[in-house]
C-alpha positions as CSV (number, residue, x, y, z in Angstrom):
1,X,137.6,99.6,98.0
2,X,134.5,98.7,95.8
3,X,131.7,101.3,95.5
4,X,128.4,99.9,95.2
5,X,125.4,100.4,92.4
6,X,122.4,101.6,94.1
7,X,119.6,101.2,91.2
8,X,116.7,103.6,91.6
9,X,115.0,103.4,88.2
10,X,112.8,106.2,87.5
11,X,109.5,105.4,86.1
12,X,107.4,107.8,84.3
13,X,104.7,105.5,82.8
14,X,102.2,106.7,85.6
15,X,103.6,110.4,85.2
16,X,101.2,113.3,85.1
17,X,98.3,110.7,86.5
18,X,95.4,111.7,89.1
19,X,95.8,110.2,92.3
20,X,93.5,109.6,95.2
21,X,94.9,108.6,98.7
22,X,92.3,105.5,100.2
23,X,95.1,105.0,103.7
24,X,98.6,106.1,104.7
25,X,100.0,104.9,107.7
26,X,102.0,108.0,108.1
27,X,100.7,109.9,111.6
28,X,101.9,113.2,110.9
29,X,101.0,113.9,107.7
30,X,98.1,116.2,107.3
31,X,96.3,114.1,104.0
32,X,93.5,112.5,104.6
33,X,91.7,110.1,102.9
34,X,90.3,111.6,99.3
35,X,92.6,113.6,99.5
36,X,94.0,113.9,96.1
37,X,97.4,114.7,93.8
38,X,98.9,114.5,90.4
39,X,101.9,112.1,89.9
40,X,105.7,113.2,89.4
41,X,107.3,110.1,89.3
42,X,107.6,106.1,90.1
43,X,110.8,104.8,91.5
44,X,111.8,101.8,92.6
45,X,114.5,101.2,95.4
46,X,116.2,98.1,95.2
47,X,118.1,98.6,98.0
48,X,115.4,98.6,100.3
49,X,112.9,96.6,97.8
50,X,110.1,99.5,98.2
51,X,108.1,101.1,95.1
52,X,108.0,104.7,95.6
53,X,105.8,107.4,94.1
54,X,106.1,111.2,94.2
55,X,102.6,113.3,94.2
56,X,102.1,117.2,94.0
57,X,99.3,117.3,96.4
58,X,96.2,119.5,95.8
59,X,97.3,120.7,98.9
60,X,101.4,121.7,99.1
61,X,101.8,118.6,101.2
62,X,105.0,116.8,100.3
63,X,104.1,112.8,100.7
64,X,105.3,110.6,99.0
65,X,103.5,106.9,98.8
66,X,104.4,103.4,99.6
67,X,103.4,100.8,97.1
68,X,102.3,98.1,99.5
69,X,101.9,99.8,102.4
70,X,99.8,103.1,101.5
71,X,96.3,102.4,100.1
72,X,95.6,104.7,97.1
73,X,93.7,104.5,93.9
74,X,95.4,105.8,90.4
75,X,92.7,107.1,87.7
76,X,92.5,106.5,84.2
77,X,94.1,108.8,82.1
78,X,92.0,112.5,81.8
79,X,90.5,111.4,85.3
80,X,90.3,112.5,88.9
81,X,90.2,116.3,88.4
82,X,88.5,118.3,90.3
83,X,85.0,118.3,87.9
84,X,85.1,114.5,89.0
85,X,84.5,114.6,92.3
């Protein structure tokens, strides 16, 4: 028997980034749009083709995004803290 390769690359090019969520279609998470994050991680899923990315919310919530199907808006590097706003 054969094992498959499941390839999950991990992405850190985006890592440490300010992150504001524009839409989720999630219904039971408690973020709402503005609400806003820093970035852990990228990773993409080629198993089930989807783009993942992993944000420390302001706050504790634990969601991570869609690329493609969550609306969101990354800022520029040194933007989107709190002084921003």
């Amino acid at each position: 028997m054969t094992r498959g390769y499941i390839n999950m690359s991990l992405d850190r090019t985006l890592e440490g980034r300010r992150i504001e969520l524009m839409w989720c279609n999630d219904p039971h998470t408690k973020l709402r749009p503005g609400s806003r994050g820093t970035i852990k991680w990228e990773r993409f899923d080629d198993v089930w083709s989807e783009e993942h990315i992993a944000v420390a919310w302001d706050d504790g919530s634990n969601l991570n995004l869609l690329k493609g199907q969550d609306h969101y808006k990354v800022f520029p590097e040194g933007e989107g803290g709190e002084e921003d706003e």
